[in-house]
N, C-alpha and C positions, 0 to 999 in steps of 0.2 A: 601637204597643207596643214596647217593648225587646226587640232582639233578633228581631223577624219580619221578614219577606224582605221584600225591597219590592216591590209591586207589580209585574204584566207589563208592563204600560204603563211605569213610570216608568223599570224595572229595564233595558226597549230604550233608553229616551230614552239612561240611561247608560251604558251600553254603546257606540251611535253616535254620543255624543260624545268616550269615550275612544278607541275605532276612527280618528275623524274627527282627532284631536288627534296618536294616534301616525304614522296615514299621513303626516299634515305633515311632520314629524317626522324620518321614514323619507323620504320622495321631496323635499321640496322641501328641509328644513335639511341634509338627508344627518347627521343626528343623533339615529339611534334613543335612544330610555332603557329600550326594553325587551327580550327577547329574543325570536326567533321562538316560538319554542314561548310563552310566554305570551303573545302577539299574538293564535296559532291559538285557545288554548283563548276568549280574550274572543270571537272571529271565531264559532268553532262556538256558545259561549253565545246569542248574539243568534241564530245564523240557528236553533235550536231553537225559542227564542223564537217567531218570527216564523213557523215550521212550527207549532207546538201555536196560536197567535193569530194567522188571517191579516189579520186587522185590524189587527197592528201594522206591516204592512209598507206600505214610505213608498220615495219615488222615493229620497230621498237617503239609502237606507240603503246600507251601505259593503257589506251582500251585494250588491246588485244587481252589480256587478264582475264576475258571474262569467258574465254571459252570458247565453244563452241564447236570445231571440227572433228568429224569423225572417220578413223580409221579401220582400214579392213583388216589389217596386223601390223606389225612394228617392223620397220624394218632395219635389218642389221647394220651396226657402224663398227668401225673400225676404229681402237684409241689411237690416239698419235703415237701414245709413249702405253707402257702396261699400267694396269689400275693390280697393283701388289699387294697382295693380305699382309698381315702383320700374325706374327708369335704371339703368342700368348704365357703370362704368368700366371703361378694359382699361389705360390707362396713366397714368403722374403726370401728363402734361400733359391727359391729360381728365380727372383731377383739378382742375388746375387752373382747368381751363374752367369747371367746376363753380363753386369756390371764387367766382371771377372773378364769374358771373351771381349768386352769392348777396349776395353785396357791394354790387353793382351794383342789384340791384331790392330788398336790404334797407336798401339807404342806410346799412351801417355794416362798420368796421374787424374788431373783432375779437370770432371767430366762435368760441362751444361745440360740439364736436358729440356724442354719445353715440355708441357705437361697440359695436358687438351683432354677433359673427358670424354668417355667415351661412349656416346649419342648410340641409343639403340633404335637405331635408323635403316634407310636404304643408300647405300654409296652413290652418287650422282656425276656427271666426268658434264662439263659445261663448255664449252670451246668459245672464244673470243676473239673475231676477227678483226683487228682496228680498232676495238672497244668495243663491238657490238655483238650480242648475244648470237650466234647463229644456230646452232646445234646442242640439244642434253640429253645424254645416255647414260644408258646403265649402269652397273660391273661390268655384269655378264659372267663371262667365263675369266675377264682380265684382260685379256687380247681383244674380245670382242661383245659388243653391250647391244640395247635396244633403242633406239631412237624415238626418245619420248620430246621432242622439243616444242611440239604442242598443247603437252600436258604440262613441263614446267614453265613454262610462258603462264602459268596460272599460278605462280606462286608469287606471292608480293616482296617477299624477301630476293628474289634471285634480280638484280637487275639486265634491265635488258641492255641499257650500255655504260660501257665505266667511263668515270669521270675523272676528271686530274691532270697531271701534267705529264710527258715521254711515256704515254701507253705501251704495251707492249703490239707488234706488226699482229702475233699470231701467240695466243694463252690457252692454256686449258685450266682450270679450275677447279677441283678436287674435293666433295664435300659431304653432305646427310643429311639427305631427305627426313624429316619427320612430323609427328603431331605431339604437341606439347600436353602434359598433361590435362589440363583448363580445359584445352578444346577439344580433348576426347571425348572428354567427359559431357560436351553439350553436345558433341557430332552421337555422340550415343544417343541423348536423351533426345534427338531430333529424327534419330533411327527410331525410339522405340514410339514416338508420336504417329511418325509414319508409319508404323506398323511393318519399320522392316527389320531383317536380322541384325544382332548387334555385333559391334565390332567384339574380338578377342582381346587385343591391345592394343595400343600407340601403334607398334614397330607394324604390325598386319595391318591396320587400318591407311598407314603411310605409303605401306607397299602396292596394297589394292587400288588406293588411290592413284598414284604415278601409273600405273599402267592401264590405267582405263583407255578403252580407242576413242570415248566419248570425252573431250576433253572439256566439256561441258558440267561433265559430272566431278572430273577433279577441280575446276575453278569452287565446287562447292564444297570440299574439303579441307580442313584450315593447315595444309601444307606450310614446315617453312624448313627453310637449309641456313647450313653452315658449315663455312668452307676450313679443310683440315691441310689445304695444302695445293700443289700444281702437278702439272704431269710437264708439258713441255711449254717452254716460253722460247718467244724470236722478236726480240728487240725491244726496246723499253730498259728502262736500267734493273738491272739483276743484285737483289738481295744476296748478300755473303752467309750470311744465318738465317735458320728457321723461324728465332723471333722478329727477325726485321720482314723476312716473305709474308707474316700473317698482319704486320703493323702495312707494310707496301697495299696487301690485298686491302684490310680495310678502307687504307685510305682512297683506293680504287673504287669503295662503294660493295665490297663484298662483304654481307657479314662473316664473323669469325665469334668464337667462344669468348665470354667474357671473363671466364674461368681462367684462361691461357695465362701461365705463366714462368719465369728460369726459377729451375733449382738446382743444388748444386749437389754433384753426388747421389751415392746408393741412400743416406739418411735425410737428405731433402726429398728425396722420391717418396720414401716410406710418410714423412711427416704430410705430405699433401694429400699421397692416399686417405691417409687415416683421417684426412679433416674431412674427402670428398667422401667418405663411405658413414660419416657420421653423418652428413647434410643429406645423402642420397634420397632421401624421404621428402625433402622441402624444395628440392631442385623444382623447376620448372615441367622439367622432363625428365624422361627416366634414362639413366644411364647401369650400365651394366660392368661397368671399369674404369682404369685412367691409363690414358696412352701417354705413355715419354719417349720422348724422341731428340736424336744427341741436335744437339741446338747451332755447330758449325759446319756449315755445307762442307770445305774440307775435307775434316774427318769422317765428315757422311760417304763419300766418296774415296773416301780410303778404307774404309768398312767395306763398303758393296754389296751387295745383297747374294741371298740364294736362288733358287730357279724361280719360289713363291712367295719370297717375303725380305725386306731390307734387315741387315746383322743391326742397324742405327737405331730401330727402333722398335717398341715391345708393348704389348695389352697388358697391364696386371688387373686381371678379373675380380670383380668381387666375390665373395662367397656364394655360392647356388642357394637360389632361395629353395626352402624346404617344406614338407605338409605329410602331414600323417590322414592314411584310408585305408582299408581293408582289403586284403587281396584276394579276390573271387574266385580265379580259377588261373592255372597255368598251361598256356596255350603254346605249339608250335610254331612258326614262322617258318617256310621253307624256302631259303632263297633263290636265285638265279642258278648260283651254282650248286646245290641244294645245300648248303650250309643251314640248318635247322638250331632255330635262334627261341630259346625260351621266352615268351613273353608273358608279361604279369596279367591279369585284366583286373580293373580295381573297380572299388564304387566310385564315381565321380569325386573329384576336390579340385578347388581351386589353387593353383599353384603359378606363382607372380603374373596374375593376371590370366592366365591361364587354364581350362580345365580339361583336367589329366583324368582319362579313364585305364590308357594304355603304360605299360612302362620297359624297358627293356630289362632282361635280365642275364644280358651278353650269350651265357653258355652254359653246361651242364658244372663245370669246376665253380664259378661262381654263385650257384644254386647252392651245390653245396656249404660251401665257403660261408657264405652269410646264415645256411640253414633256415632257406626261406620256404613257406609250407604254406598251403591255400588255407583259409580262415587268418592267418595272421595281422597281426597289425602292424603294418609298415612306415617308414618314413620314406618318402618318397624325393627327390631333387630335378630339378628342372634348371639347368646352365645357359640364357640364350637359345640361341636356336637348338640347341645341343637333345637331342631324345629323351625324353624324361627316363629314368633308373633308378631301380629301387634300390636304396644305400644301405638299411638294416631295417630287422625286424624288432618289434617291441618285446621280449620275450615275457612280463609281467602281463601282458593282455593276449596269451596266445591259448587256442581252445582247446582242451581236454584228445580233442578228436582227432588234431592233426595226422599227416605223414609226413615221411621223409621223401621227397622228390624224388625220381628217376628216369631218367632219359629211355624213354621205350625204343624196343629194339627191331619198330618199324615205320617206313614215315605214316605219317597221319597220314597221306595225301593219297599215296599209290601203293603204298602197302610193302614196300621195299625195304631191303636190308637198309639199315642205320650201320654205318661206318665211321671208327675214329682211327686216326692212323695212331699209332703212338708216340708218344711226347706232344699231343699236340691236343690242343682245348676244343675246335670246333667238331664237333659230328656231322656227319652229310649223307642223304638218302642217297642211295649206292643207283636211284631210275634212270638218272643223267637223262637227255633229252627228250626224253618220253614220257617224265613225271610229269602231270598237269601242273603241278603248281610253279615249275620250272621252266614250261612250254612256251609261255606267252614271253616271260623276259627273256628265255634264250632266242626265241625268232625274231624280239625284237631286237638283240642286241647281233643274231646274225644279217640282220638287216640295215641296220645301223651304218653312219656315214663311215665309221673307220672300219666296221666290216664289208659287207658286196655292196652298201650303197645302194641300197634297191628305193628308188626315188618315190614318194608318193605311197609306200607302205609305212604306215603312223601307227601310233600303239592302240588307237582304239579302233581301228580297222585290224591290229592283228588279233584283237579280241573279239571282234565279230566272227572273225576266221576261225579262230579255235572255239569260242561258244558255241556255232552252226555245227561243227565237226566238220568243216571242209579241210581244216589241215589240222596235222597233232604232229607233225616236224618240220623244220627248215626243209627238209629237200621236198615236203608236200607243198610247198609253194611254188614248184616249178611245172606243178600239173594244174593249176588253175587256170580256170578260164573265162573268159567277158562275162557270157552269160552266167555263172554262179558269182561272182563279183557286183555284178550286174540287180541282184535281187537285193542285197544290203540296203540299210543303211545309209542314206545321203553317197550314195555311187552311182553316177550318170553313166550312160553308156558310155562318153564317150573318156569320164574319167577312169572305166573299166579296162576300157583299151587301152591308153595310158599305162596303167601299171602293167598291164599285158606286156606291152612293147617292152616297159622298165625289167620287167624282171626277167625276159628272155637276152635283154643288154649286160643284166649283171653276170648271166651264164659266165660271160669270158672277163675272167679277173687276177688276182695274184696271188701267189702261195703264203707270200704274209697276211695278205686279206685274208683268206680263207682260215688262217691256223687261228689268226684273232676272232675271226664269227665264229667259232665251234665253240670256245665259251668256257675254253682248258681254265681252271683256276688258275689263277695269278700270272697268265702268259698276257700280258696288254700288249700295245701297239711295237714298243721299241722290242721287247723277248722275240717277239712271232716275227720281228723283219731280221733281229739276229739269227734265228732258229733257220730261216727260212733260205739266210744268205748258207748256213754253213752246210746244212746238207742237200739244199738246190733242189729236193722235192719230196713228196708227200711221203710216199712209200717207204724211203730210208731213216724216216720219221718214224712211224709207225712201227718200224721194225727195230730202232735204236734202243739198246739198254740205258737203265739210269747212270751209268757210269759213262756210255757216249754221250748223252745230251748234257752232262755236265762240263764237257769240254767247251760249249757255247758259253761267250763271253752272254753274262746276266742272267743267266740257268745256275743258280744251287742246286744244293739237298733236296728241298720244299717242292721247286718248282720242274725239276728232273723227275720225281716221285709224281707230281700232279699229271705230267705229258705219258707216263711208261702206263699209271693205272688209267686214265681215261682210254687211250689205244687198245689196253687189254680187254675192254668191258666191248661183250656183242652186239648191244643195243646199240653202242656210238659207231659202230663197223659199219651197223646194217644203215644208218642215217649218211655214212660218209660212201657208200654205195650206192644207195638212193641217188645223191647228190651227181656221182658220177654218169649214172645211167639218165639223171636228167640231163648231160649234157654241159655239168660245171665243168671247165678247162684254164686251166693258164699256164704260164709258160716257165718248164724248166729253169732253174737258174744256177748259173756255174757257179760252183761253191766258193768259196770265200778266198780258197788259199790262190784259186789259179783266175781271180775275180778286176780286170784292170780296174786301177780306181785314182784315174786322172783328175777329179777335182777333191783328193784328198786335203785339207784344212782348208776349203775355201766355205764362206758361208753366203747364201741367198737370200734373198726375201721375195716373196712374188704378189703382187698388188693387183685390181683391175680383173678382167673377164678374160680370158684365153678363146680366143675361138675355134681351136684346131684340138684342142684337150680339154680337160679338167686341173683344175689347179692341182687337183691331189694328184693325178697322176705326173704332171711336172715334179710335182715333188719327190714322190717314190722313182722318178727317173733321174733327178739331181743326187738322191741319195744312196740309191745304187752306182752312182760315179762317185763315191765318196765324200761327196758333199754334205754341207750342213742346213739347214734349211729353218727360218726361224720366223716369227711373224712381227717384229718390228728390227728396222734400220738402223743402225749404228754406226760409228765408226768403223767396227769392223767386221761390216758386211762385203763381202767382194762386190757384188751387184746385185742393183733391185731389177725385176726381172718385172715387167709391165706390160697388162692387157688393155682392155678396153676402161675409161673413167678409172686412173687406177688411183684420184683421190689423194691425200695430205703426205700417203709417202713419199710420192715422187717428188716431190717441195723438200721433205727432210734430205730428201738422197741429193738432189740437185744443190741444196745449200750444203752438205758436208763434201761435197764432190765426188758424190759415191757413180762410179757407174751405172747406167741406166739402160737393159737389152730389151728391146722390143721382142713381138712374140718371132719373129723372126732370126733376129738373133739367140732366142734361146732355142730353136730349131739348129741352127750353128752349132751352138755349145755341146746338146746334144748331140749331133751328130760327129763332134770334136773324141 
């Protein structure tokens, strides 16, 4: 009838669309049409609304922004496709090097690249089902992120649903959490009103924010993104170039750089640089480089990437910003695997935003090298996340008093021989598993999910362990019991038990497991399952010369020398005896030469909950049959292997026709 209101239902529909239309608008066009105050009163119309009818409230309603829910931890998601770092440049001639290999393995002249500065941010993976926001995580590790999607639901720039015409079925979204300069600077002066700590930077401020479990506190954080690109798209029409995917995304409603733009060749590259690193100062935000990237999906896809990063596209970093302080004293670091690391200690300086007291000084050759001496006066560099290092000394400002540095010839820590093998840079306290400073990252790292997996032992429970003195080695962890567990630190009884039960479960495990928990330098996960297939067990290990264990494919010089001196030291004997007399076992394994290996070149992927195993153990029983095992789907996965809720891959494998075994079927295969 003329003139009557329109319905509840229809009158929100209208509302979050004019909401939805202006935010564009306002964050991504930077071309309001309307004024704040009539913004707020459409904003208060709906959320009334949506108070008196809770049935009209919808995930993609533009109230949700404001916050509110709180999480007990994050919990892990899965990318559709891998979120892949990029290479980095420091100069025009690894520029060129660049240019050079793309030429070279694209088999052509003359190159587009697209050129996106580079946002010293946090990576963000956005997922878009139908057009609608459902899911946003991390990095992560690449494979696998943090499920923040009710902390980015608080940022005004990410919309909650895209707009336009042949959306894509199924998007992901690829971009950079940050805080733009302006708004640090008042989120500070609003910390120091409040009388709380100040932020460090932008890029920590950004970070802290996103992963807050109170999603209330990051709606009050002046978060905003922009999007650098996709991971996987399924249906909507598909971009041929990387400038047309960032103009497609915009017109979607995502923001994108307004920087973005084609240059042509290695001297268009340089020429943008040099304009983006003269403006760096008046940017908005702060950036840290300029990423180029070749500009024809194509050629992108004739390039291909490495295991961690695409051959298409490259970071050319700016200069490390730099700061001169005083170097107070030079201290030892003793690492995990006692690698004994000189560090500087300085007087405080601020350094790009940042204040630097610590700095690294890698090793004893580089100590000398620069001829750095405690009193001196340093120049100091800071790269990104990168460890601050001392890069030279001032020699016009150095004191009468100095010395010439030297590596002592015991660790600070336990009082042990220092060890350098020769030809080689690093030094290492000769304690091995028994050095204290060594203790806690070795248990932890024998503890660790790709070592025995002992579930519910965390790094600050193996530091209550080692501070009480109830253990000083991995194999004292197999004599614990509720009751000393039990007296810690936030440990319940019944989460004593718990670990109780966990670590009598991890007794029985594998001889690759076990060679990777003892914590041999530079034997990681693939060496210890080589190592482990060829001589089948512990003993023949032990007893092999460095000229056997160089026989193993991925065993050199370096890491043959690392397995012969670790075996020969007493201390690591009487730890791998302990372990045995606790009761650690696993099972022979017939070496390699007489080893059947029926699903030789086939590759897996395994999704979802197994309820008869553990995924890892699927997989070390896929890859001791010769198989491959990898954590996203592709054309040339032989089969995804599927447990319980196994989630977006089993949609990529059913849309490329990939086979799909339930956990029954990979019992089959196994048992094949």
């Amino acid at each position: 009838m003329s003139g009557q209101s329109p319905l509840p239902a229809a009158r929100a529909q209208e509302l979050r669309d004019q909401l939805n239309y202006h935010n564009h608008r306002y964050y991504t066009l930077d071309s309001p049409e309307i004024l704040d105050s009539e913004y707020d009163a459409l904003f208060r119309e709906l959320q009334g609304l949506e108070q008196n009818y809770p049935e009209l409230k919808r995930d993609d309603s533009p109230t949700r922004r404001v916050g509110g829910e709180i999480l007990s931890a994050f919990e892990s998601v899965d990318h559709e496709t891998p979120m892949a770092s990029l290479d980095n440049a420091f100069s025009y001639s690894e520029m060129e090097g660049f240019e050079r290999r793309v030429r070279e393995r694209g088999e052509i002249e003359h190159i587009e690249y697209v050129i996106e500065p580079k946002l010293d941010g946090l990576a963000l993976n956005l997922l878009y089902i139908d057009g609608v926001l459902v899911r946003g995580a991390t990095r992560g590790d690449g494979q696998t992120g943090e499920d923040v999607t009710s902390n980015i639901r608080t940022i005004p720039t990410i919309p909650f649903r895209l707009h336009g015409d042949n959306l894509p079925d199924r998007l992901e979204v690829r971009g950079e959490v940050f805080i733009s300069i302006d708004d640090f600077k008042r989120l500070n002066q609003s910390q120091s009103v409040a009388g709380e700590k100040l932020f460090a930077n932008p890029r920590n401020a950004a970070a802290g924010s996103l992963r807050q479990l109170d999603s209330s506190i990051t709606a009050k954080r002046p978060l905003s993104f922009i999007s650098y690109g996709i991971g996987i798209q399924q249906g909507g029409e598909k971009a041929e170039s990387y400038q047309q995917l960032i103009e497609q995304l915009s017109s979607w409603g995502i923001p994108i750089s307004t920087e973005s733009q084609v240059v042509s060749g290695l001297d268009g590259c340089a020429e943008v640089y040099a304009d983006l690193l003269s403006r760096r100062e008046v940017l908005p935000y702060e950036i840290d480089g300029v990423v180029f990237k070749v500009n024809s999906f194509q050629l992108q896809q004739k390039l291909g990437s490495t295991s961690r990063a695409p051959r298409w596209a490259i970071a050319w970093k700016f200069p490390a910003e730099e700061a001169t302080t005083e170097l107070l004293s030079i201290d030892l670091q003793v690492g995990r695997t006692g690698a004994l690391t000189p560090v500087a200690r300085l007087a405080p300086v601020d350094v790009g935003g940042v204040t630097v007291s610590n700095a690294t000084l890698h090793n004893e050759d580089e100590v000398q090298r620069k001829d750095v001496r405690v009193g001196d006066t340093v120049v100091v560099r800071r790269a990104g996340d990168v460890i601050p290092e001392v890069v030279r000394t001032i020699p016009d400002k150095r004191p009468h008093y100095t010395e010439i540095w030297k590596m002592p010839n015991s660790c600070p820590v336990c009082g042990s021989e220092v060890l350098r093998e020769e030809d080689k840079s690093v030094a290492r306290c000769s304690g091995g598993l028994f050095c204290p400073a060594q203790r806690k990252e070795a248990i932890w790292h024998f503890a660790s999910r790709k070592g025995l997996d002992i579930e519910g032992l965390g790094g600050k429970l193996i530091d209550q362990l080692v501070d009480e003195k109830i253990i000083a080695t991995a194999a004292d962890l197999f004599s614990i019991n509720s009751e000393q567990l039990s007296s810690l630190q936030r440990m319940g009884d019944k989460s004593a038990d718990n670990l109780v039960g966990s670590l009598s479960k991890s007794r029985k495990t594998t001889l690759p497991r076990l060679l990777f928990a003892l914590g041999i330098p530079e034997v990681g996960e693939a060496t210890a399952r080589s190592i482990a297939i060829h001589f089948g067990d512990l003993e023949p290990i032990m007893q092999a010369t460095i000229d056997d264990l160089q026989v193993v494919d991925d065993v050199g010089p370096v890491v043959a020398h690392n397995i012969f001196t670790f075996f020969r030291q007493d201390h690591n004997r009487k730890v791998i005896e302990s372990l045995l007399r606790s009761g650690v076992v696993w099972e022979t394994i017939i070496p390699q030469e007489r080893l059947p290996q029926p699903l030789l070149g086939e590759s897996y992927v395994i999704t979802g909950t197994l309820r008869n195993m553990k995924r890892s153990e699927a997989k070390e029983r896929l890859q001791a049959m010769g198989a491959k095992v990898t954590g996203s789907v592709s054309k040339k996965t032989t089969a995804l292997i599927c447990g319980e809720d196994p989630g977006s891959k089993k949609v990529k494998a059913e849309t490329l026709g990939i086979q799909v075994l339930d956990e029954e079927g990979l019992q089959s295969l196994l048992r094949s």
